[in-house]
LOGU-874689 format. One record per residue (C-alpha): residue in one letter; residue number from 1; y, z, x. Coordinates in Angstrom, 2 decimals, decimal comma, always signed. Each point is the difference from the previous one (the first is absolute). Example, Ala and Ser with C-alpha at 12.3 -4.5 7.8 and 13.67 -1.06 7.14 Angstrom:
<rs>
 res   n       v       w       u
   A   1   -4,50   +7,80  +12,30
   S   2   +3,44   -0,66   +1,37
</rs>
This chain:
<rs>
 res   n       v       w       u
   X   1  +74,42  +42,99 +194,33
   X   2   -0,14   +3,23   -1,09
   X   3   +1,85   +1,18   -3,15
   X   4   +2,70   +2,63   +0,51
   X   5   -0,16   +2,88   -2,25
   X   6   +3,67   +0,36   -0,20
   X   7   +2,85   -1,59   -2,08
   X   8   +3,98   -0,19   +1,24
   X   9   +2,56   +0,96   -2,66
   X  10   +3,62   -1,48   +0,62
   X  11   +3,22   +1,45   -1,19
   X  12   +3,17   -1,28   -1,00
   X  13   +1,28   +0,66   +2,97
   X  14   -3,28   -1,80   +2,32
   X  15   -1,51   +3,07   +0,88
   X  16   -3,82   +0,15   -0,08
   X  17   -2,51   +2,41   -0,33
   X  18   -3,73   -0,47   -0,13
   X  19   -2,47   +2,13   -2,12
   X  20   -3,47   -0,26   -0,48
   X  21   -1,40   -2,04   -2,42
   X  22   -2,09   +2,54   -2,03
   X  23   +3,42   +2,46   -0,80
   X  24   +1,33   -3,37   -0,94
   X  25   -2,30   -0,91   -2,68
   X  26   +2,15   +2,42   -2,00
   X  27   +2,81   -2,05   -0,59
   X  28   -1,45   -3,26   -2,26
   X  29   +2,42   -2,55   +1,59
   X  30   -1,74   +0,97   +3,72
   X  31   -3,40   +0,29   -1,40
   X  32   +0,34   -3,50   -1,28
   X  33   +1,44   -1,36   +3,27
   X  34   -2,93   +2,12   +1,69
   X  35   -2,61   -2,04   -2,43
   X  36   +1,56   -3,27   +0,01
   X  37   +1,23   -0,30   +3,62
   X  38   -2,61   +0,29   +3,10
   X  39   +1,30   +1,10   +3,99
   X  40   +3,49   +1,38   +0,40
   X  41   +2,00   +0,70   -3,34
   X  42   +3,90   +0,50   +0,20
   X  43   +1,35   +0,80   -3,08
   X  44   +3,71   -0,18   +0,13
   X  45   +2,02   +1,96   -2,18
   X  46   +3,49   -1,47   -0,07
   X  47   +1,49   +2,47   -3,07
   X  48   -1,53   +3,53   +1,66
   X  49   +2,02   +1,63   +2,73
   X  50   -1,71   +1,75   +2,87
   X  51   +0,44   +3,11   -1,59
   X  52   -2,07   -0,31   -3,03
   X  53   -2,60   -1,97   +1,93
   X  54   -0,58   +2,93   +2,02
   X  55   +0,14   +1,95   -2,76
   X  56   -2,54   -2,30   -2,21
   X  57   -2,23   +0,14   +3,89
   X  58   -0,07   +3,56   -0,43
   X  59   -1,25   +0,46   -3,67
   X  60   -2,90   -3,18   +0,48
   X  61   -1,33   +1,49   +3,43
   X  62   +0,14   +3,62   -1,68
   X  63   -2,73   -1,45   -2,81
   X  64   -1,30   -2,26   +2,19
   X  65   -0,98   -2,56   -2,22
   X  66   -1,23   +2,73   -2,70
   X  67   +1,50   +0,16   -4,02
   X  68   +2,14   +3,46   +0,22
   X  69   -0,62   +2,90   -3,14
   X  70   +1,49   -1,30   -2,75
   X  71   +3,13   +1,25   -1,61
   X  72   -0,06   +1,97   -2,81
   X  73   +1,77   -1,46   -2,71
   X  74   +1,89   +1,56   -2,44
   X  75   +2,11   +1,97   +2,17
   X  76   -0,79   +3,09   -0,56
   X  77   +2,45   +1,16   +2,32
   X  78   +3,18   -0,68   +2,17
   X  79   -1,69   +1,54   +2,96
   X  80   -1,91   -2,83   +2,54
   X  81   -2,67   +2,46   +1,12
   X  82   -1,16   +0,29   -3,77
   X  83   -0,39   -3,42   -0,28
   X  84   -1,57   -1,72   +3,51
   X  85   -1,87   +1,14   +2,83
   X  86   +1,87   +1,83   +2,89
   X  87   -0,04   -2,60   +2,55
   X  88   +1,73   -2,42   -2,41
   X  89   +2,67   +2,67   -1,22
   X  90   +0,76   +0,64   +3,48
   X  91   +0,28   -3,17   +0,69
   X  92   +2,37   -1,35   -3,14
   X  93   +2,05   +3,45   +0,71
   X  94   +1,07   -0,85   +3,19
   X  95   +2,00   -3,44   -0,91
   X  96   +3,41   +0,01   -1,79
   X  97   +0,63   -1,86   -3,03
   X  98   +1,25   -2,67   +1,10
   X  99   -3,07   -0,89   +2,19
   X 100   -2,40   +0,72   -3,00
   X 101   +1,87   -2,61   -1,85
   X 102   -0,28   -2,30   +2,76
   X 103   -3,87   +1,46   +0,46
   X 104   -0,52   -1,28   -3,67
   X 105   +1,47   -3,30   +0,23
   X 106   -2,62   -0,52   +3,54
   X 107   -2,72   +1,48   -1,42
   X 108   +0,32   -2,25   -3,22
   X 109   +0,05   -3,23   +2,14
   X 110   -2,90   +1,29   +2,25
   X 111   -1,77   +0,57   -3,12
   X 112   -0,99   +3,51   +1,15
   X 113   -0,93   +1,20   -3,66
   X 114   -0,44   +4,25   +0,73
   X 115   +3,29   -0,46   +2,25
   X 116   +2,14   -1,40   -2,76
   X 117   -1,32   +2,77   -2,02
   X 118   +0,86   +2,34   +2,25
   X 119   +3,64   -1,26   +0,24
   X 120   +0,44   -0,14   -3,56
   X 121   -1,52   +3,36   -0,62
   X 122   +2,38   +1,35   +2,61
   X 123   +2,87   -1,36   -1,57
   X 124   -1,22   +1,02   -3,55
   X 125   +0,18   +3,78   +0,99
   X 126   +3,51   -0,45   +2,00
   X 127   +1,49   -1,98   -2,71
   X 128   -1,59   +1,17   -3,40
   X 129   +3,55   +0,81   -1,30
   X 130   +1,99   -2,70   +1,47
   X 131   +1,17   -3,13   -2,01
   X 132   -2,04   -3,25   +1,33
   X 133   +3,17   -0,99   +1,64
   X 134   +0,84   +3,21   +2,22
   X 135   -3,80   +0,04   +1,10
   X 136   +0,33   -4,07   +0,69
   X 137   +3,66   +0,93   +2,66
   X 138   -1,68   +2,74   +1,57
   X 139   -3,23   -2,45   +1,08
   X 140   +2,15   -2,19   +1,33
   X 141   -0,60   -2,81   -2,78
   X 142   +3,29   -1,68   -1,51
   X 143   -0,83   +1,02   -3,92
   X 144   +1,86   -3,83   -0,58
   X 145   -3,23   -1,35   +1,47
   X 146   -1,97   +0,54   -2,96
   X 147   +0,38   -1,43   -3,57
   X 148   -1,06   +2,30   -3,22
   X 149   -2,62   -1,62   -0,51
   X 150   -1,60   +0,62   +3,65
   X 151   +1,56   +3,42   -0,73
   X 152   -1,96   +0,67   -2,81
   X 153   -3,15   -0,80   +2,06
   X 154   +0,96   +2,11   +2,12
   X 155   +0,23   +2,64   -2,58
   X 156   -3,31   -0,95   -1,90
   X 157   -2,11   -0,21   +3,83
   X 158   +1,01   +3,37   +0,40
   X 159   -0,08   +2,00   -2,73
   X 160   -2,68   +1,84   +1,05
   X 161   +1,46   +1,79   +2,50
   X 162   +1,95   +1,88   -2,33
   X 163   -1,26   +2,92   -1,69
   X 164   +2,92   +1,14   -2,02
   X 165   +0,96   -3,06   -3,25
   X 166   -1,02   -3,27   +0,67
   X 167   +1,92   -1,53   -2,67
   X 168   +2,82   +1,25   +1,30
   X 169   -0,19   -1,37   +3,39
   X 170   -0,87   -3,26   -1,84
   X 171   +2,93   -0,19   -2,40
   X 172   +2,84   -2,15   +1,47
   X 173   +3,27   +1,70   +0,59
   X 174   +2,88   -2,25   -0,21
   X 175   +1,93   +1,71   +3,26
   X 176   -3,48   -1,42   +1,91
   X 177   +0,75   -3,72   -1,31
</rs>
């Protein structure tokens, strides 16, 4: 039997798509189905709309399989093009906020590391003057979903993508609790 060199992604809504398995090996949650798993692989994906799934398609068979540049960290800038390579500004550019959010929360659960950072980095120069909560609405994400203390992870995880204080985007304001 010979081994297909595809996988089938499912959304929420049952709507497949196949991609090969080497832009795949991007995302660690299909790269371990890939290693574990031998002949056809269908990953379902019951919490990612079709959507984001062809969104998530586009950026893994873009790279095909290969680590993006890194992002430079401190922001030194608000601008995207300063930051990441052209392709991927283009890319993040194009989405509204709303998808990003919904980009980050995918991305996380795919476990597709440079995407996540992309998100975040994204939402970092949108958002570098909004209060947690604001940013959190405008994502899409209920701010009531997370507790202070995941809030404060959230904080300390991504600190560096802010270039201006850093203690004060850690300090807790009481209006955020």
């Amino acid at each position: 039997m010979m081994e297909s060199n595809t996988i089938k992604l499912t959304s929420s809504e049952g709507i497949s798509f196949e991609i090969c398995k080497n832009s795949a090996r991007l995302s660690q949650l299909l790269k371990g189905a890939i290693e574990d798993f031998q002949g056809e692989i269908n990953i379902s994906l019951p919490d990612i709309d079709t959507n984001t799934t062809k969104i998530i398609i586009e950026y893994l068979l873009h790279w095909k399989g290969n680590e993006p540049p890194k992002i430079k960290k401190p922001k030194e800038s608000c601008l995207l093009m300063t930051l990441v390579d052209e392709w991927s500004a283009s890319f993040i550019d194009k989405l509204s906020l709303e998808e990003i959010g919904i980009l980050a929360v995918a991305a996380n659960f795919m476990e597709i590391q440079p995407l996540v950072e992309l998100t975040c980095c994204k939402i970092a120069a949108i958002g570098q003057s909004k209060p947690i909560d604001e940013l959190f609405v405008e994502c899409g994400i209920d701010p009531a979903f997370f507790t202070e203390a995941e809030r404060q992870k959230i904080r300390e995880e991504n600190i560096d993508w802010l270039n201006d204080d850093p203690e004060e985007f850690l300090r807790v304001d009481e209006n955020d609790i």
